[in-house]
C-alpha positions as CSV (number, residue, x, y, z in Angstrom):
1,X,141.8,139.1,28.1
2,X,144.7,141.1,29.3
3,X,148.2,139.0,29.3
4,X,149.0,139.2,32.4
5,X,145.3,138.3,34.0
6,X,145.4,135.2,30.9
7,X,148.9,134.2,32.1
8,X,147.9,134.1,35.9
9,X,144.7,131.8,34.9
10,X,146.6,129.6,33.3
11,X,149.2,128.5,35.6
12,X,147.2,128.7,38.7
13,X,144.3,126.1,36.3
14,X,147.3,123.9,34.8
15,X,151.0,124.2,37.0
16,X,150.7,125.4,40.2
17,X,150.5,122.7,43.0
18,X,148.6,124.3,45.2
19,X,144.8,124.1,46.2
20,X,143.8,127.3,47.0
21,X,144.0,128.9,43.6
22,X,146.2,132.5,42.7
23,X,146.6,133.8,45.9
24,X,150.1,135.7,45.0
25,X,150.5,139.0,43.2
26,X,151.8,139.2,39.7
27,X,155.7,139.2,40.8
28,X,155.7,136.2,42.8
29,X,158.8,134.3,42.3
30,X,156.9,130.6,40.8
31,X,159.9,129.0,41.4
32,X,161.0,130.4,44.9
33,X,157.9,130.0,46.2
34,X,158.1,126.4,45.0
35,X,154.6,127.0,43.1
36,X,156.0,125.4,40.0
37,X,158.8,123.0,39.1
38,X,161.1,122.5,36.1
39,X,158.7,120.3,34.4
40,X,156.0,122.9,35.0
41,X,158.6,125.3,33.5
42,X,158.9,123.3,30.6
43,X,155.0,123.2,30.7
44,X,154.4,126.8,31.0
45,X,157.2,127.5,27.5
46,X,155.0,125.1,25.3
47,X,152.2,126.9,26.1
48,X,154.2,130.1,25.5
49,X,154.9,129.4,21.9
50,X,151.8,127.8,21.2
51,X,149.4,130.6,22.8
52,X,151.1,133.2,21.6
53,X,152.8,131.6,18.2
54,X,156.7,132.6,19.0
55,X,159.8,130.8,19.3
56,X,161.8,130.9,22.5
57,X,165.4,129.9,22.6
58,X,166.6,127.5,25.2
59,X,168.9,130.7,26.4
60,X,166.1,132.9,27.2
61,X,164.0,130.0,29.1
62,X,165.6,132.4,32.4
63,X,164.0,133.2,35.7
64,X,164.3,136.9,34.4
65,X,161.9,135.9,31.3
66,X,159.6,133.2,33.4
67,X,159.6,133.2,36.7
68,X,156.5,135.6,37.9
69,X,153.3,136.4,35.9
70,X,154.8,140.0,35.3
71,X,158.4,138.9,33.9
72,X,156.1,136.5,32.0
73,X,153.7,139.3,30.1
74,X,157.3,141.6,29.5
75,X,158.6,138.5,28.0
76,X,156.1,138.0,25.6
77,X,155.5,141.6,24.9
78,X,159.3,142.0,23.9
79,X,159.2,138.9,21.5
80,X,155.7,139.9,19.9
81,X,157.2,143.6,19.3
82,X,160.4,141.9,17.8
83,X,157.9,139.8,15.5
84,X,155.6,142.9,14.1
85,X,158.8,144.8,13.9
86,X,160.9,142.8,11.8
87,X,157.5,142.1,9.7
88,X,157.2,138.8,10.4
């Protein structure tokens, strides 16, 4: 499944408190749209590492690394790439 579509169908099945399912396009502010809250943020990162089997730093737990579907998937492109690069 591709990231982004995989990202989008979990949030909208496990965080998002609304009814009528993904409704948004893949840069929709979660937060300023108040489709997710700092718990579901804290959700949304344990599922991160766990899915995807990196380690996020509290620093980079930023609305620029997880505040849309699409700053999401370039999030966790940029830390898988930093994994295969350094060989790990």
């Amino acid at each position: 499944m591709e990231l982004a579509k995989q990202i989008g169908k979990y949030v909208t099945e496990n965080l998002f408190y609304v009814d009528d399912g993904f409704e948004y396009d893949d840069d929709t502010s979660f937060i300023g749209e108040g489709l997710i809250d700092s718990m579901g943020v804290m959700e949304l990162l344990a599922w991160v590492q766990a899915t995807f089997d990196i380690s996020v730093d509290q620093q980079e737990v930023t609305p620029d690394n997880f505040d849309s579907v699409n700053k999401l998937a370039d999030f966790i492109r940029r830390k898988q790439s930093i994994l295969v690069h350094s060989g790990v």
